[in-house]
N, C-alpha and C positions, 0 to 999 in steps of 0.2 A: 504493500500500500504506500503510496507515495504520501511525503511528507508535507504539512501544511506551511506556506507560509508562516516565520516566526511572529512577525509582525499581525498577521491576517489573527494566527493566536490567542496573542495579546489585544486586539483588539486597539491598536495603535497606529498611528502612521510613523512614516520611517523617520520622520525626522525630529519625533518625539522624544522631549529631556529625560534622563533617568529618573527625576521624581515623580515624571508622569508615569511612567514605565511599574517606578513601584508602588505606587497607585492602581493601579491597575491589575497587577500581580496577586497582591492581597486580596481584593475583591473578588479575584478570579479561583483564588488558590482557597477562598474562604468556600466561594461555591461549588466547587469540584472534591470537596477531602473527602478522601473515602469515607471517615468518621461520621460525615455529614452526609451520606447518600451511602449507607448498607442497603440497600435494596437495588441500586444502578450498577448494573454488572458494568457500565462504562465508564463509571467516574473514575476509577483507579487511572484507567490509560490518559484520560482527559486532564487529570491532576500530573501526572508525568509529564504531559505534552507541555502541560503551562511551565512546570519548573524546568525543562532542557528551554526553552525558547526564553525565559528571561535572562537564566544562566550565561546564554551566549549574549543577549543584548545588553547586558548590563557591565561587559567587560569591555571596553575600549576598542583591545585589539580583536579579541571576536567578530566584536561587530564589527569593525571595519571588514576583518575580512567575510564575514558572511552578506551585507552589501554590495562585493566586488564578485566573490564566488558564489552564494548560494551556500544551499549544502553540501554540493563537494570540495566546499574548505577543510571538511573536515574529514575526509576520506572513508575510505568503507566503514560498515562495522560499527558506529560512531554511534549511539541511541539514549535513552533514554538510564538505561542502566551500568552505558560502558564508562570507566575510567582508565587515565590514563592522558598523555599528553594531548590527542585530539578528541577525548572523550567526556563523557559530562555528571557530573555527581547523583547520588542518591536525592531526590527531588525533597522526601523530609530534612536533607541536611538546611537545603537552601531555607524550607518552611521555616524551621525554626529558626535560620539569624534573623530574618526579615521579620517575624514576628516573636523575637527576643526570647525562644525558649533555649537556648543552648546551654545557656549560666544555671539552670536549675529549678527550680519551684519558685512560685509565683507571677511567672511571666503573664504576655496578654497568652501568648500560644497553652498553656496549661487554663488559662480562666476561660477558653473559648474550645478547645479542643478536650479538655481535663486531662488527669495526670498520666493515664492506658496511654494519648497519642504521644506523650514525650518518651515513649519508651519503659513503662512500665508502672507499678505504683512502687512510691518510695517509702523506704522506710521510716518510719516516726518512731518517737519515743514521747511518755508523758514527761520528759525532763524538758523544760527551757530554759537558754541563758538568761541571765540577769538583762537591765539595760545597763548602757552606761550613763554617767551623772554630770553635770556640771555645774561647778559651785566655784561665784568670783568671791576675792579674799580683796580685802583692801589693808593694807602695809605702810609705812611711815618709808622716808627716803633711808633712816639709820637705817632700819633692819632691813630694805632691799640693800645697802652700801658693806655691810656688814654681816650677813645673812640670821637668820634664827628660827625656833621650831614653835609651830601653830598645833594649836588643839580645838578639831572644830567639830562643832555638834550639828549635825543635820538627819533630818526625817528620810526615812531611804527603806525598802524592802528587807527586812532581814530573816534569817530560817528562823522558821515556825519555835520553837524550845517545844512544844508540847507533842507533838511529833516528829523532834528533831529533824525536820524536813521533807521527811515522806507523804506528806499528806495524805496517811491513813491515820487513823485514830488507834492511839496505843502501838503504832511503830508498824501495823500489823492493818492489811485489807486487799482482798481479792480484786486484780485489775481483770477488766471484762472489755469486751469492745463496744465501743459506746455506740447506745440504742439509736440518735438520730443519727449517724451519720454510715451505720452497719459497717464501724470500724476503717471508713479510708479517710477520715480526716478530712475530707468537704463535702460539702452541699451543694446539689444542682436545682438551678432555678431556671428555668427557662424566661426568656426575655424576645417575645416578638418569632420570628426564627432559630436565633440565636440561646443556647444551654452557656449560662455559666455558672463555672465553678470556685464559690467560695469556701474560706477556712469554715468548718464545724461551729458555730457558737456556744455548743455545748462543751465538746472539748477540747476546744483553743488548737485543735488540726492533730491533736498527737491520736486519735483513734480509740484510745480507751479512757474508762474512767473508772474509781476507785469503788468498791461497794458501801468502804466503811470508811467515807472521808471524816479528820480531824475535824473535832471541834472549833476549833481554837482560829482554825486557818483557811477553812471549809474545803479541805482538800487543795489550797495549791502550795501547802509546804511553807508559804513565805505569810509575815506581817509585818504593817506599817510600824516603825518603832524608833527611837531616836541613839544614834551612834554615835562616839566622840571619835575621833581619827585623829594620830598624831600624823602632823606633817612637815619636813624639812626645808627649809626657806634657803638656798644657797646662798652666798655672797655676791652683788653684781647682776642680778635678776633683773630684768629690763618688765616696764609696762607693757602688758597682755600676753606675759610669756605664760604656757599653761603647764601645767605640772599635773603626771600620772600618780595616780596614787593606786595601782595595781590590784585589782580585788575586792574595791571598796565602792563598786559601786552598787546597783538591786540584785539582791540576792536571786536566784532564778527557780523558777517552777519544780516544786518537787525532785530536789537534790540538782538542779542543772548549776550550772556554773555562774558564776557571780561575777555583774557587767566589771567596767573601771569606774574610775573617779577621776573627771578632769577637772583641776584646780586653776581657773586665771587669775592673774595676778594684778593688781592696779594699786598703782604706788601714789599714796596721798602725796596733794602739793604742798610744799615745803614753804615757811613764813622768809626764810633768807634764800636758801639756792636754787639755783634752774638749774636741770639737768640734761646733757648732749653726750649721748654714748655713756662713755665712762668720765667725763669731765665733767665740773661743776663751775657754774658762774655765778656770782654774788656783784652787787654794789653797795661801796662803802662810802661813808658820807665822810669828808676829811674840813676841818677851819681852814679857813682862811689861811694862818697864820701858821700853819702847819706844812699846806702847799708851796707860799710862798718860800719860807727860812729851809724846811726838811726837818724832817727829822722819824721818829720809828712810829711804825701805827698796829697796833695789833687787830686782829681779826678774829673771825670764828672758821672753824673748821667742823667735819663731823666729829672729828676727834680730839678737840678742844680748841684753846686758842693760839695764834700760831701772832710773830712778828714778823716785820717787813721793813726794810729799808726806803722810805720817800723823800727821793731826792728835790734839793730846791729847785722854783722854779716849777713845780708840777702842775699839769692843767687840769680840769676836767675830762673824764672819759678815757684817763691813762690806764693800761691794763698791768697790773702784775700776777706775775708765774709762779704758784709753789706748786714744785713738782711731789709726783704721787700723793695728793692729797684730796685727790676723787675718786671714783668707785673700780674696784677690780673690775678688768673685762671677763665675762664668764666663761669664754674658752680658753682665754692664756693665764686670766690670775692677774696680769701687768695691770697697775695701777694708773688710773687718768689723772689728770693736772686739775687743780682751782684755779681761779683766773679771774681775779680782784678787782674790780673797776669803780676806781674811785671819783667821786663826785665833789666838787668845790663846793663848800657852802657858804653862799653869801648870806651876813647877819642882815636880820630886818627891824632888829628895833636898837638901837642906838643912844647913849647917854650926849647930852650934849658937848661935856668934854672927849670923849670917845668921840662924836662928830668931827669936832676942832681937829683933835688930832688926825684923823684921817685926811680932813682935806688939805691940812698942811702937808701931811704924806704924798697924796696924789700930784700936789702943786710942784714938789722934788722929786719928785719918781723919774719923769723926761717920759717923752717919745722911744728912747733906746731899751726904756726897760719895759714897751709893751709889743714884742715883737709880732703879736699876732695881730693886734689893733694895727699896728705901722704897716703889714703887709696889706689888710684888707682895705686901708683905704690907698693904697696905690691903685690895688685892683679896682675901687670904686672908680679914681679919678680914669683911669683909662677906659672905663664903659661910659664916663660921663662926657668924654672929649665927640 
C-alpha cells in the first residue's frame, strides 16, 4: 500500500511552522491512541502513520530532504516500526515527549491517557516525603561580620509520638487497598470525550489504607507541633544567602522521609555602617578645628574603637583606609577594608567673641590658604568671559 503524503497526514501545508505542526500532532495523536479507540481495528496503524510523519517533519534535515525526495529519502524498509539511521522511532516514544510523559507520573500524557498507556502501573507506597520549608531569619551586621548560632522555633509536621509514625494505632494495622480507588492510586472522571486521571482523594495516590489508623494523627503518621532547631550562622554571610538545615523540614506520611529546611538570611541595617561585599563604609563628622590644624580622630569599628591619623588641611569627603577591619569574605576568610569618610562641620551658633575672632581669622587667612575657593573662581571667571 503506498504511502500517504506526510503533510496530507498531518493535515498541514508544506510550509507550515513546527508549532503548527505540533499543534496538530497532538490533536491528531489524541484522536487516533489506540487507548482511545479499543474497538477501531485501524486506529493503531493511523496512530503510527501520525507519529512516523511528524517524526520526519519536525526534524530540519528530514524534512528538507523529504520535500526534495519524497519517501525515497529514506530508502527501502524504512516504516513505521524500523530504526536505525534512515529509520523512525516507536511512535509512543514521540507520544510521550510531546505530551511530557517521559519524566514519570503526573504528566498531561498519564492524566489523559492514565498510568497502563505510560507503560504500566507504578509502584506506590503509603510513605510520603516530607515538604520542604522556608523560614527568613533576620541578623544584626555583628553577627553576619562575625558569625553565631540561632535557635529557632517554628510550627512544621512532625512524627506522630503516639504511633511513632506508622499511622496505625498502637504501632500495629492491617494495610488493604483502598476501596475508592480499587488500589491504583487515581481516579477516573471522565470530562466531555476526554477520561482523566487524578491522584485518589482518599488515599493521597499510595493505593492502600490502614484499617486501624492512629488516633492521635488519623492515620498519616505526622502532626502539626512546634520544633526548636539549632542553626549555624557562619562569618561573612551576605543578605539573602539561604542556609540548608538538612532534615528539618515536614516530617513525611507514615515513616516517609523528612523534606529540608531553607533558612534566608536578611541582615538588619546598621545605625553607622553601609555594607559592599566585604567592606564597610561609615561617615565621620570631624570640627573644624581638627581638619584644619590635624590631629588623631578615633572611630568605631565592629570590633571597637580604632585611631587614625588626620592630616592638616583636611576637606570634606576625605576617605581613610583601615585595613581588615570589614567583614571576612565567605569563601576565602580574607578580610575587607573600613573606609572612613569624614565630614567638616561647620558651627552654627557662635559667641560673639568666638565671632570676633573668626572674622579676624578669615581677614588673615589670604586667598593662598583657600586653594579650592582660588581654583573655582578662576574656573568661574573663565565661563564668565
Amino acid at each position: 500500500m503506498a504511502k500517504r503524503d506526510y503533510y496530507e497526514v498531518l493535515g498541514v501545508s508544506r510550509d507550515t511552522s513546527s508549532a503548527d505542526l505540533k499543534k496538530a500532532y497532538r490533536k491528531l495523536a489524541v484522536q487516533f491512541h489506540p487507548d482511545k479507540n479499543p474497538d477501531d481495528p485501524t486506529a493503531e496503524d493511523k496512530f503510527k502513520e501520525i507519529g512516523e510523519a511528524y517524526e520526519v517533519l519536525m526534524d530540519d534535515q528530514k524534512r528538507a530532504a523529504y520535500d526534495r525526495y519524497g519517501h525515497a529519502a529514506f530508502g527501502q524498509g524504512t516504516g513505521p516500526s524500523a530504526r536505525g539511521a534512515g529509520g523512525f522511532h516507536d511512535p509512543m516514544d514521540i507520544f510521550r515527549d510531546v505530551f511530557g510523559g517521559g519524566g514519570g507520573g503526573g504528566s498531561i500524557f498519564e492524566e489523559i491517557f492514565g498510568a497502563a498507556a505510560g507503560g504500566g502501573r507504578r509502584q506506590r507506597s503509603m510513605k510520603r516525603s516530607g515538604s520542604d520549608l522556608r523560614y527568613d531569619l533576620q541578623i544584626t551586621l555583628e553577627e553576619a561580620a562575625f558569625g553565631t548560632e540561632k535557635e529557632l522555633d517554628l510550627e512544621k509536621f512532625g512524627s506522630c509520638d503516639t504511633c511513632s509514625g506508622s499511622g496505625a494505632s498502637g504501632g500495629k494495622g492491617d494495610v488493604r487497598s483502598c476501596p475508592t480507588c480499587g488500589g491504583a492510586g487515581q481516579v477516573i472522571t471522565t470530562r466531555g470525550f476526554f477520561q482523566v486521571q487524578q491522584t485518589c482523594p482518599a488515599c493521597g495516590g499510595s493505593g492502600e489504607t490502614i484499617t486501624n489508623p492512629c488516633g492521635g494523627c488519623k492515620g498519616e503518621g505526622r502532626v502539626q507541633k512546634t520544633s526548636r532547631i539549632k542553626l549555624k550562622i557562619p562569618a561573612g554571610i551576605s543578605e539573602g544567602a539561604r542556609l540548608r538545615s538538612s532534615g528539618n523540614g515536614d516530617a513525611g506520611m507514615r515513616g516517609g522521609g523528612s523534606g529540608d529546611l531553607y533558612v534566608v538570611i536578611h541582615i538588619k541595617e546598621h545605625d553607622i555602617f553601609e555594607r559592599d561585599h566585604s567592606d564597610l563604609y561609615c561617615e565621620v563628622p570631624i570640627p573644624f578645628s581638627l581638619a584644619a590644624l590635624g590631629g588623631d580622630l578615633v572611630v568605631p569599628t565592629l570590633e571597637g574603637k580604632a585611631s587614625i591619623k588626620v592630616p592638616a588641611g583636611t576637606q570634606t569627603d576625605t576617605a581613610f583606609r583601615l585595613r581588615d577591619k570589614g567583614l571576612p569574605d565567605l569563601s576565602t576568610g580574607r578580610k575587607g577594608d573600613l573606609l572612613v569618610n569624614v565630614q567638616v562641620e561647620v558651627p552654627t551658633k557662635l559667641k560673639k567673641e568666638q565671632e570676633a575672632k573668626l572674622r579676624e581669622f578669615a581677614e588673615s587667612i589670604g586667598e593662598e590658604n583657600s586653594p579650592m575657593r582660588e581654583s573655582f573662581i578662576e574656573k568661574a571667571k573663565r565661563f564668565f568671559k
